[in-house]
C-alpha positions in Angstrom: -6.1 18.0 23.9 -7.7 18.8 20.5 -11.6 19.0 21.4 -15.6 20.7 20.1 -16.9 22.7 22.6 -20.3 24.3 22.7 -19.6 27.7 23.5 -23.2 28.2 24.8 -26.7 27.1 23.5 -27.7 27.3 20.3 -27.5 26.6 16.5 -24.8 23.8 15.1 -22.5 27.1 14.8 -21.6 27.8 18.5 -19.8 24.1 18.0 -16.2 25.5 18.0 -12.6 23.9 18.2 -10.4 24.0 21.3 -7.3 23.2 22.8 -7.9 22.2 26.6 -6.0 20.5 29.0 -6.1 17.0 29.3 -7.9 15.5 31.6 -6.3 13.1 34.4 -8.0 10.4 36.0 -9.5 10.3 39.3 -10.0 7.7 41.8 -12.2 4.6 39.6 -11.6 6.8 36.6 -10.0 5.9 33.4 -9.0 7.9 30.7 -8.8 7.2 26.9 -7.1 8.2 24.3 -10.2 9.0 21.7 -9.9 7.8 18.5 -13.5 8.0 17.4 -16.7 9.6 18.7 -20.2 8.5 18.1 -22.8 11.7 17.1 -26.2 11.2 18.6 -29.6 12.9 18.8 -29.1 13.5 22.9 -26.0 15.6 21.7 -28.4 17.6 19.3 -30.5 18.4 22.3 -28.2 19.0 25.1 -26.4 21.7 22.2 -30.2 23.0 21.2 -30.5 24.2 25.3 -33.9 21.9 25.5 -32.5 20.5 29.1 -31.2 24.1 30.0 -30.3 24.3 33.7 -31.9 20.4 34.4 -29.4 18.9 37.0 -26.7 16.9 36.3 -26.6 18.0 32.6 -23.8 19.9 31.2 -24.0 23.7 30.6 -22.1 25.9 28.6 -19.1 26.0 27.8 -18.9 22.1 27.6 -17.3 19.6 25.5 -20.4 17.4 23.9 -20.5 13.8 23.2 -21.9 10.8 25.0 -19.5 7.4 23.2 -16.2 6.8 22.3 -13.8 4.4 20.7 -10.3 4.4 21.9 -7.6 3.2 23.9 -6.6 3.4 27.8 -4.6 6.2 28.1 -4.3 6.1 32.2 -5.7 4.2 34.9 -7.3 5.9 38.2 -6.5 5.1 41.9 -8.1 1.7 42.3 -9.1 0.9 38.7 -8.1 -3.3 38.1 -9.1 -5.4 34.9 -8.1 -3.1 32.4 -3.9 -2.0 31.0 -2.6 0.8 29.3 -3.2 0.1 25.7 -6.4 -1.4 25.9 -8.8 -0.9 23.3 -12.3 0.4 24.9 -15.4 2.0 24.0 -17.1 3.7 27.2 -20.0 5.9 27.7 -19.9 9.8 29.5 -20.3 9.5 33.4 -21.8 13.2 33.1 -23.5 13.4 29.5 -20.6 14.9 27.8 -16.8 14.9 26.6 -16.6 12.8 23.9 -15.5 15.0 21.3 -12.1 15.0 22.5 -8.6 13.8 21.9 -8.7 12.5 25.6 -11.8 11.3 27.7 -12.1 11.0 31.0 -14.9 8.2 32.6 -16.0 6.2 35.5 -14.5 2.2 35.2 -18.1 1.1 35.1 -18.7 2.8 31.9 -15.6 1.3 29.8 -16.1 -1.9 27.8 -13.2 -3.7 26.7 -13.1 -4.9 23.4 -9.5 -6.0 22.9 -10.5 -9.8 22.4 -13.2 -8.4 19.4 -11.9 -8.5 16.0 -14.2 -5.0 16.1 -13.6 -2.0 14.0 -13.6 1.2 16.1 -15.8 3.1 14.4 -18.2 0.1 14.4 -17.8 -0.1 18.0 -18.4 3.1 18.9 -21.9 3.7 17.1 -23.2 -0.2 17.6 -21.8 -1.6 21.2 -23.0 1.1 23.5 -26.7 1.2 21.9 -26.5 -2.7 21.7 -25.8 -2.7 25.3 -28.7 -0.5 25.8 -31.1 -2.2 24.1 -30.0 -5.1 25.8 -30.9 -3.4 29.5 -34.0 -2.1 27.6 -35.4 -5.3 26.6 -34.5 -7.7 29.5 -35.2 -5.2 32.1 -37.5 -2.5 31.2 -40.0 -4.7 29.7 -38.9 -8.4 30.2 -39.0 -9.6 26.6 -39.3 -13.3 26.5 -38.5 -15.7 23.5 -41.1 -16.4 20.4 -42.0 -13.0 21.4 -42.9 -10.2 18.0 -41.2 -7.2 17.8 -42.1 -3.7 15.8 -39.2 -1.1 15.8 -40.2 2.3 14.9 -37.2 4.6 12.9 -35.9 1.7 12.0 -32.5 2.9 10.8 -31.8 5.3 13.8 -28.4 5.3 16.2 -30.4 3.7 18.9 -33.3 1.8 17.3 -31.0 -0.1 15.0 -29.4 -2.1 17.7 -32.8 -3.6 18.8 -33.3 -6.2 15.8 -30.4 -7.8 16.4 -30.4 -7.3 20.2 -34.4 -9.2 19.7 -33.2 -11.8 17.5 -30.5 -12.5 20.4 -33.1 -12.9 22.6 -35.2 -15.1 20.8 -37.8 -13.0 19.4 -39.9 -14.5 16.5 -40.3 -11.8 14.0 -39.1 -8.3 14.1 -40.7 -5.6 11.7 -39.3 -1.6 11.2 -41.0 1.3 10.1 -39.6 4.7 9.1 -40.6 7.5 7.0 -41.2 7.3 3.2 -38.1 9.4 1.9 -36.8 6.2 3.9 -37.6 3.1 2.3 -35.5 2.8 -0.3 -32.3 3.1 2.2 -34.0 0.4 4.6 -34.6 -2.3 1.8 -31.1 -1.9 1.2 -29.6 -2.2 4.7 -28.5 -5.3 6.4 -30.2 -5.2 9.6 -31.9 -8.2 10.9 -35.8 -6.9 9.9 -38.2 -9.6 8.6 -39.7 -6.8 6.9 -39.3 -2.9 7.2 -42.5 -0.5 6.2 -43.4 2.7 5.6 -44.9 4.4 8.8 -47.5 6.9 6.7 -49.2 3.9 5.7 -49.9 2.4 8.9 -51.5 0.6 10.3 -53.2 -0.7 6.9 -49.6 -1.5 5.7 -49.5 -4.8 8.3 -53.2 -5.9 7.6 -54.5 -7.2 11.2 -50.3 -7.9 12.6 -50.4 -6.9 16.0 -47.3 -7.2 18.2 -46.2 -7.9 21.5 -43.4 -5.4 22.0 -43.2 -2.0 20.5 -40.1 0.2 20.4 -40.5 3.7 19.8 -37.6 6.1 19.9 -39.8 8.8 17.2 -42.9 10.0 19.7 -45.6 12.3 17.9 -48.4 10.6 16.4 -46.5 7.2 15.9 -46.7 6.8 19.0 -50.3 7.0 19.7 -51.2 5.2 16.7 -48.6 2.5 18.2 -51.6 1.3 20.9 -53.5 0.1 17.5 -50.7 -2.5 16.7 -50.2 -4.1 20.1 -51.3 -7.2 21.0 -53.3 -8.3 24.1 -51.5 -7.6 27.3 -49.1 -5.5 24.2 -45.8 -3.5 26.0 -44.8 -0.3 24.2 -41.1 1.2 25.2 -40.4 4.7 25.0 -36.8 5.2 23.9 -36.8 8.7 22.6 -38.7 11.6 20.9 -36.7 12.1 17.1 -40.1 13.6 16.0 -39.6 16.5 18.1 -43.3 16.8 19.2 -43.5 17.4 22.8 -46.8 17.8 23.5 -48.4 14.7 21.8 -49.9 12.4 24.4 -51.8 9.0 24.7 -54.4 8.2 26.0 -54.9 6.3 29.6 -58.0 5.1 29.2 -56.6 3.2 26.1 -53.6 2.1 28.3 -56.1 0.8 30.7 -58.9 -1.3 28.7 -55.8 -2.8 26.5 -54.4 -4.2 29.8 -51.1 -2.4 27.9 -48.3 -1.2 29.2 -46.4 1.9 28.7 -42.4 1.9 30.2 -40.4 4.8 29.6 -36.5 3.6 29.0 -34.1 6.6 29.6 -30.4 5.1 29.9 -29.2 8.1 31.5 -31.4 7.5 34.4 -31.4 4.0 34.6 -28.0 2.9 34.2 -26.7 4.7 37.5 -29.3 3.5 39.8 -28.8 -0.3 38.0 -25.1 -0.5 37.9 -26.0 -4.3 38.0 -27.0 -4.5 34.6 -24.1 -3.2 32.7 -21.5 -6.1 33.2 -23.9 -8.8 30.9 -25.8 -6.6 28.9 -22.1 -5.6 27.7 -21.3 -8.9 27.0 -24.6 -9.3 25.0 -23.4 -6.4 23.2 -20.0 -7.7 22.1 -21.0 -10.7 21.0 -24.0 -9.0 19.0 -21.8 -6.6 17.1 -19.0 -9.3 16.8 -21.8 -11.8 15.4 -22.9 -9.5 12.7 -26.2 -8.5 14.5 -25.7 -4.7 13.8 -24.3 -3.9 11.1 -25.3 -0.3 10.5 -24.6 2.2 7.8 -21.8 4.1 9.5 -21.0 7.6 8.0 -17.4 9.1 9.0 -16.3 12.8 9.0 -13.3 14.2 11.4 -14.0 16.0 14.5 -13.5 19.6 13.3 -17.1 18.9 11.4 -18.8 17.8 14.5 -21.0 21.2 13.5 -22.1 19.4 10.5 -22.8 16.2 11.9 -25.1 17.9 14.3 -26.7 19.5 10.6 -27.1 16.5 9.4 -28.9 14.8 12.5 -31.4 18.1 12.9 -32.6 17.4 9.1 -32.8 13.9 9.2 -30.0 13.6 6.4 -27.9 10.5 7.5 -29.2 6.7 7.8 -27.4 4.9 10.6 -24.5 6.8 12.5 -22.5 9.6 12.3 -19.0 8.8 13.6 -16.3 11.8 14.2 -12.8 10.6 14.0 -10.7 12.2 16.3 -7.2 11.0 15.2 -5.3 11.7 11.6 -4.6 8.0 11.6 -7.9 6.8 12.2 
């Protein structure tokens, strides 16, 4: 198979192409014949070495990627309710091998969306995120209906499946921020936003608007000025750190007069100890992306760039998804 592989830790550069075998399925496996591969910030930072040696995460040399679009190539020992020929998008069971010609995945991790009139490369940047922020939402913090929403990096992989995923759910107004080079780009997209904001001119830009839910996949000092624009009893939901700053904290005794809470959503972790929550969050999903709930700006560039896809992502230089198409017919 025609695949990237990060010969060790590093710059975008040590992204190289390979021919390596195929993979075959084991027992509850399936494999999938790749057609596209969703690029993602966890890709960036698995390549970059920051989780260097942490368990369960690949090391080098390893074939990155996380989501895929494709079809069922083969069917492990035990595998019912999908066929040969099935179109799928599935996540890694091990935090990698999606930049591949073939991928190779537990059965819990494939979605089918052969009865979705879906593109691929639609599927593979909006379904598994969708599906996320689905799990995110219901479980993590138990978002109820008439509930408000604020969304911080509004355009991002992940955080652009939560409007729609809120509106799904009921939510009664659902506000983005993201950076001011931004703006522009995120008046112009068609994500379901009542409104989307610069984040340097918080929090004067939303007058006295406080929210119930806050999602915050950028860290840094958004996130501590984030406690300001909760409401009473306020949840704020940690889905990432796109800022890059480690070290910025918050501060308990704020957590603890503002009766807030704080809930750290890291799909990774949660999805294989809450198996459960996959099959209807899934469904969620589909009908989400099907409905028109996440309709992101989708940019497409074939495999043997994945080193400038990873470029792009570590300056910020892409609204929406970056999408590597792994076939010549794709």
């Amino acid at each position: 198979m025609k695949a990237i592989q990060a010969v060790q830790f590093g710059a975008p550069s040590v992204l190289t192409v390979a021919d390596l075998p195929d993979p075959a399925p084991g027992p509850g496996q399936i494999t999938i014949d790749v057609t596209h591969a969703a690029v993602g910030l966890i890709d960036v930072y698995l390549r970059q070495g920051l989780f260097k040696g942490a368990p369960g995460l690949p090391q080098p040399p390893y074939v990155p990627g996380l989501e895929v679009a494709g079809t069922v190539r083969a069917l492990g020992e035990g595998v019912t309710g999908f066929a040969v020929g099935e179109k799928v998008v599935s996540l890694s069971s091990y935090g990698a091998g999606g930049y591949a010609s073939v991928f190779v995945t537990d059965q819990e991790r494939v979605v089918s969306t052969q009865d979705y009139d879906i593109d691929p490369a639609l599927a593979v940047a909006a379904i598994p995120n969708a599906l996320m922020a689905h799990i995110a939402l219901t479980r993590a913090i138990s978002m109820s209906a008439g509930e408000s929403v604020l969304i911080h990096g509004a355009l991002g992989g992940l955080a652009s499946a939560f409007p729609g995923i809120a509106r799904q759910l009921g939510a009664s107004r659902v506000v983005g921020t993201v950076r001011s080079g931004k703006v522009a780009a995120a008046a112009a997209s068609r994500l379901h936003y009542d409104t989307i904001v610069d984040s340097a001119q918080l929090p004067d830009v939303l007058g006295d608007e406080k929210f119930d839910v806050i999602v915050d996949p950028v860290g840094g000092l958004l996130r501590t000025q984030s406690l300001d624009l909760l409401a009473p009893s306020g949840r704020l939901l940690l889905v990432g750190n796109a800022s890059g700053d480690w070290d910025q904290g918050i501060d308990g005794n704020r957590i603890w007069q503002g009766n807030i809470t704080v809930t750290g959503f890291n799909a990774g972790g949660y999805v294989p100890s809450h198996p459960e929550s996959v099959e209807s969050a899934a469904q969620a999903a589909l009908k989400a992306v099907a409905g028109g709930l996440a309709d992101i700006e989708i940019e497409t560039l074939p495999l043997a760039d994945a080193a400038t896809a990873h470029e792009r992502l570590e300056n910020h230089a892409t609204d929406g998804r970056i999408v590597l198409t792994v076939c010549d017919a794709c």
